[in-house]
C-alpha positions as CSV (number, residue, x, y, z in Angstrom):
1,X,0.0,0.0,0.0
2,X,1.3,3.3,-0.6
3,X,0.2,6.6,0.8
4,X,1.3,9.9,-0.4
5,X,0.9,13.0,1.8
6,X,-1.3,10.3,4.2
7,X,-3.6,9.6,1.6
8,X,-4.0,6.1,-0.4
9,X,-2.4,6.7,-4.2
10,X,-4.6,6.2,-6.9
11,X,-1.7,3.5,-8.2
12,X,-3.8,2.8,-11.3
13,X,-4.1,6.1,-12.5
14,X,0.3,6.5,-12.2
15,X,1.0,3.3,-13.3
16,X,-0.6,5.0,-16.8
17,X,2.3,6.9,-16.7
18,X,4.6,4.1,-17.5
19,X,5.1,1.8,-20.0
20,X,4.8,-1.8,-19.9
21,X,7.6,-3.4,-18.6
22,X,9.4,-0.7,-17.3
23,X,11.0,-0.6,-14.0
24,X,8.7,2.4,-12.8
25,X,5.8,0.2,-13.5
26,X,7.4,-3.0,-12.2
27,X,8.6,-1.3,-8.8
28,X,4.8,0.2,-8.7
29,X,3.0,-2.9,-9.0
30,X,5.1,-3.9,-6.1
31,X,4.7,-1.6,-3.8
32,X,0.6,-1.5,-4.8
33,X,0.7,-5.2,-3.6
34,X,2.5,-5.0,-0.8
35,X,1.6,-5.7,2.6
36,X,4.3,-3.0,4.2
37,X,2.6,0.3,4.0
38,X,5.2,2.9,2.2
39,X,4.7,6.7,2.8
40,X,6.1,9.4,1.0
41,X,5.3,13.2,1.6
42,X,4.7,13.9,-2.0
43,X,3.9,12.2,-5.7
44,X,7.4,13.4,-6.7
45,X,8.6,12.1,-4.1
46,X,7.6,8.7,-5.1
47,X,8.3,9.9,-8.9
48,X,12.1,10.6,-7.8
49,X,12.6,6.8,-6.1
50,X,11.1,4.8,-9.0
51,X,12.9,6.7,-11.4
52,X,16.1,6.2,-9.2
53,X,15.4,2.4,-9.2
54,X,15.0,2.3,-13.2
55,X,18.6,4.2,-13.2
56,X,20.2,1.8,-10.7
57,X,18.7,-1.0,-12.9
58,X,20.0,0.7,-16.0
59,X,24.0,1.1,-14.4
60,X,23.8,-2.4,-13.5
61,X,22.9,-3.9,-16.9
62,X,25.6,-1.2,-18.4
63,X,28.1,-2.4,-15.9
64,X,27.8,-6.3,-16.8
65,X,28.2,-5.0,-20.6
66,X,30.9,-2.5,-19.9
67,X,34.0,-5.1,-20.0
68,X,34.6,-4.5,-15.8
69,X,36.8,-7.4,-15.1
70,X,37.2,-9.7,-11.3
71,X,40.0,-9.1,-9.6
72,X,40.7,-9.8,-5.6
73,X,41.6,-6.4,-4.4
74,X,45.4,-7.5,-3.7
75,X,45.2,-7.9,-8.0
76,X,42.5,-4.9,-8.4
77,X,43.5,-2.2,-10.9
78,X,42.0,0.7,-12.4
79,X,42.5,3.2,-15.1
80,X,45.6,5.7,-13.6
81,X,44.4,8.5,-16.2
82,X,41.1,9.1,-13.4
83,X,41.9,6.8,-10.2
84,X,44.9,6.0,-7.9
85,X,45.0,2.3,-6.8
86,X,45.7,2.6,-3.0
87,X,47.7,-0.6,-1.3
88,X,44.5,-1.9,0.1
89,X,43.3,-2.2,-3.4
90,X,40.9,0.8,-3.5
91,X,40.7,3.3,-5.8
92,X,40.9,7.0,-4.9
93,X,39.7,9.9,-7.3
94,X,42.7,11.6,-8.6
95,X,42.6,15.4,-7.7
96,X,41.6,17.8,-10.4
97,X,39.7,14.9,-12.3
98,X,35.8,15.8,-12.3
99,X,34.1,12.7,-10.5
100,X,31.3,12.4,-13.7
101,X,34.2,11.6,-15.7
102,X,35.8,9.1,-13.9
103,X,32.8,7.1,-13.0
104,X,31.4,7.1,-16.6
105,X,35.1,6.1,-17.8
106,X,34.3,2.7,-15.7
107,X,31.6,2.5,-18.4
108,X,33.2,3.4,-21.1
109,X,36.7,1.8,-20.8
110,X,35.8,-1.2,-18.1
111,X,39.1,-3.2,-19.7
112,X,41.4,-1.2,-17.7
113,X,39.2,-2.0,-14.7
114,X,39.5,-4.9,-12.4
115,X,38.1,-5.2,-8.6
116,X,35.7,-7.4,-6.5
117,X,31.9,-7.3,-6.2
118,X,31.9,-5.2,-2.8
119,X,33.7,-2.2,-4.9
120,X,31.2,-2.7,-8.5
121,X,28.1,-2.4,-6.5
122,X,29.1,1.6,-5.1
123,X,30.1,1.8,-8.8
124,X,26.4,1.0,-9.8
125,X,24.7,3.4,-7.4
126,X,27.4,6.3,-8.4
127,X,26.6,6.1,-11.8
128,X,22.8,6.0,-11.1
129,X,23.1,9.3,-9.4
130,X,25.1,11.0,-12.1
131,X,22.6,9.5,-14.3
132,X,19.9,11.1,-12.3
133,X,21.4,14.4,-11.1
134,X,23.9,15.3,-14.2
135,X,27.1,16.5,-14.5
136,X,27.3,19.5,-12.7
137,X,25.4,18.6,-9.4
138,X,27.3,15.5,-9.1
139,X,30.6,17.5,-9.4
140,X,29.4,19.4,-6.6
141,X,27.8,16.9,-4.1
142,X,30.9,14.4,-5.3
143,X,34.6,16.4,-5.0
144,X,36.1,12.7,-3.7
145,X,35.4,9.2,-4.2
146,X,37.1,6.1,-3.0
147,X,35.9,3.0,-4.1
148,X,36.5,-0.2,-2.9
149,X,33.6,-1.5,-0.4
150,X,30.9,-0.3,2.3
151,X,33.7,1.5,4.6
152,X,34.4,4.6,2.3
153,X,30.8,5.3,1.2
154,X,30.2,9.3,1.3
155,X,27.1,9.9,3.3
156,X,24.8,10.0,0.0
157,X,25.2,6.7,-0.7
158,X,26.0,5.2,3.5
159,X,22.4,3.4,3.5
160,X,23.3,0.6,1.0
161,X,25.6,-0.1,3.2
162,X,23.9,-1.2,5.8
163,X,21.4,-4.6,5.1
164,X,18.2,-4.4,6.8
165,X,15.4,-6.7,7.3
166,X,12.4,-5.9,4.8
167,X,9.1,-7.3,3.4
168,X,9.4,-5.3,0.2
169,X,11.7,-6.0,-2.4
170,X,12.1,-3.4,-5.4
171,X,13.8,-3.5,-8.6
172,X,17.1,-1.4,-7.2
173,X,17.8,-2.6,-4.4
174,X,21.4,-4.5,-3.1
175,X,20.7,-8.3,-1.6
176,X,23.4,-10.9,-0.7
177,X,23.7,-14.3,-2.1
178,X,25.3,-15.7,1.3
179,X,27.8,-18.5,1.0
180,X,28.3,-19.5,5.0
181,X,30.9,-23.1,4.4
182,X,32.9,-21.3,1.8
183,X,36.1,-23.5,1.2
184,X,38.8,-21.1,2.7
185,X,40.9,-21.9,-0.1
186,X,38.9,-19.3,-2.1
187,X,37.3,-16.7,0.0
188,X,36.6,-14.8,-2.7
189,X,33.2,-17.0,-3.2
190,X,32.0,-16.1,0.5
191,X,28.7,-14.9,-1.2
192,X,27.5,-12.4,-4.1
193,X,26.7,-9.2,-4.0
194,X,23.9,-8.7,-6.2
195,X,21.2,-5.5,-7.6
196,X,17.8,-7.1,-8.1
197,X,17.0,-5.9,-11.9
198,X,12.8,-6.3,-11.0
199,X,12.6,-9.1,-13.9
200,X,14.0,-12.2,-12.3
201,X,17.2,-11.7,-12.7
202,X,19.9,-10.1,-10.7
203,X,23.5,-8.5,-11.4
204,X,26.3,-9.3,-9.2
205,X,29.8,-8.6,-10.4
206,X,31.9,-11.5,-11.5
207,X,28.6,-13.5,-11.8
208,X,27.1,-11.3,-14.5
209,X,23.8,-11.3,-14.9
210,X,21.8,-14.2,-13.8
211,X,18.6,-16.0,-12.2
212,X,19.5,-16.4,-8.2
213,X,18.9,-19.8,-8.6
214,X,22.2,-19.6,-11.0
215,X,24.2,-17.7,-8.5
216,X,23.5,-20.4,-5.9
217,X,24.7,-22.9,-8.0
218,X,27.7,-21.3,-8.7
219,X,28.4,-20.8,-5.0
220,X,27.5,-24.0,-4.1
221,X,30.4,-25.0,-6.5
222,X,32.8,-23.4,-3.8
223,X,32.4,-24.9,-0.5
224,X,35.0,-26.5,1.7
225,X,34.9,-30.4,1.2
226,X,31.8,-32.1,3.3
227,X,29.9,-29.0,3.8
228,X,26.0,-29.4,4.7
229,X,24.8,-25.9,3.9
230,X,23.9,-24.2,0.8
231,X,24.5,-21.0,-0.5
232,X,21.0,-18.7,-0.1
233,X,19.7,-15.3,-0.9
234,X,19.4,-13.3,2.2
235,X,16.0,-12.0,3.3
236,X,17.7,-8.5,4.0
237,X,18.7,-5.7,1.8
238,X,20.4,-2.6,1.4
239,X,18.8,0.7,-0.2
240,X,19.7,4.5,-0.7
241,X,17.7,6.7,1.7
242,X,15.8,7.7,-1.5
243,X,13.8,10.9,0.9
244,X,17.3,12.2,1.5
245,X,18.6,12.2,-1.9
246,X,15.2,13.6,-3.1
247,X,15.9,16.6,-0.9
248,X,19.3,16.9,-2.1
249,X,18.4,16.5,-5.9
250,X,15.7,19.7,-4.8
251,X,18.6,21.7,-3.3
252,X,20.6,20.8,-6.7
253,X,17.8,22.0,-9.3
254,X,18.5,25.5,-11.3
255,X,15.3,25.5,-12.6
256,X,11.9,25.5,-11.1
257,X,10.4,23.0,-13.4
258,X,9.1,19.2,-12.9
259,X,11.4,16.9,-12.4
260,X,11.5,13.6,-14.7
261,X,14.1,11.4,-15.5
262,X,14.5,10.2,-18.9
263,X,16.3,6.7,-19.3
């Protein structure tokens, strides 16, 4: 159920908006069935998120396609034109290089990229805001990146760091494919992080895209000799605090018109 400014949406009437099979509509339909009640203070509110969601879904497919390769961080690498590879196996934005331009090089050139899932997820949800917000806001709200994995997130971007329990799951939003009797030969198959696309399918770096019943597989491939358990999707998630970056995307605007994405 959804309920803008305390009042029940007339879902059927915005889901007109939309077209068939896009992630607006998808994400709708889902929150129109749900049993959690979601509140937002206004329609554009609500606008802003699924939008969002349909760019986070877009960055993810574009990643998979982009060339980004797998790398353990102690192997990670990264164009040195935009980022500096730190020991840990981050990479830092170099200073006097425009953050826009670096993340859509990632895109653009993902050869000369190699890391681990923890660092392609941040990647995703960067790209969805620049996406979102354009060149010069992100400049501005974005002066320094590091990216490697949930420890150097700038506030903007801190909640899909954290997984929380939920009863709604939305096209957008970051699960975890959990691996618990991993063989410790090859930590690096501990589990999956993964955006849910809204069609079935997830994307989880390294994995590509793929079913969750896929990814499971794959994981179950990797476990320590005589293990009992199998891999399984977690029944938590991690989201952007979509009301705080609506407010900031308000602060950003130079015009007073409507706002609308356009994938």
């Amino acid at each position: 159920m959804v309920l803008v400014d305390n009042k029940p949406l007339d879902t059927a009437a915005l889901l007109r908006e939309y077209p068939e099979g896009s992630v607006q509509r998808r994400a709708l339909e889902i929150m129109r069935d749900s049993s959690e009640t979601l509140r937002y203070g206004s329609l554009e509110e609500l606008k802003f998120e699924l939008d969002l969601r349909a760019a986070i879904v877009k960055a993810a497919e574009d990643l998979n396609r982009s060339g980004l390769r797998f790398a353990v961080f102690s192997k990670s690498y990264a164009n040195p034109e935009y980022w500096t590879r730190r020991s840990d196996g981050g990479f830092l934005l170099k200073t006097g290089v425009k953050a826009s331009e670096a993340i859509r090089d990632i895109f653009k050139n993902g050869r000369l990229y190699g890391t681990e899932c923890a660092t392609a997820m941040p990647i995703v949800y960067f790209k969805a805001l620049l996406d979102v917000f354009g060149d010069e806001a992100f400049d501005r709200m974005f002066r320094s990146i590091y990216l490697m994995n949930w420890h150097y997130l700038p506030p903007e971007l801190a909640a899909t760091g954290r997984m929380q329990a939920a009863r709604t799951y939305l096209p957008g939003d970051r699960r975890y494919v959990a691996n618990p009797d991993v063989d410790p030969e090859t930590p690096e198959w501990q589990g999956e992080n993964v955006i849910d696309l809204g069609n079935g399918f997830y994307y989880g770096h390294g994995m590509g895209r793929r079913r969750v019943e896929e990814i499971i597989r794959a994981l179950n491939f990797n476990r320590a000799p005589g293990a009992r358990r199998e891999a399984y999707l977690m029944d938590t998630l991690g989201r952007p605090d979509f009301r705080r970056l609506f407010r900031e995307h308000q602060r950003s605007r130079t015009v007073s018109v409507p706002y609308r994405w356009v994938s």
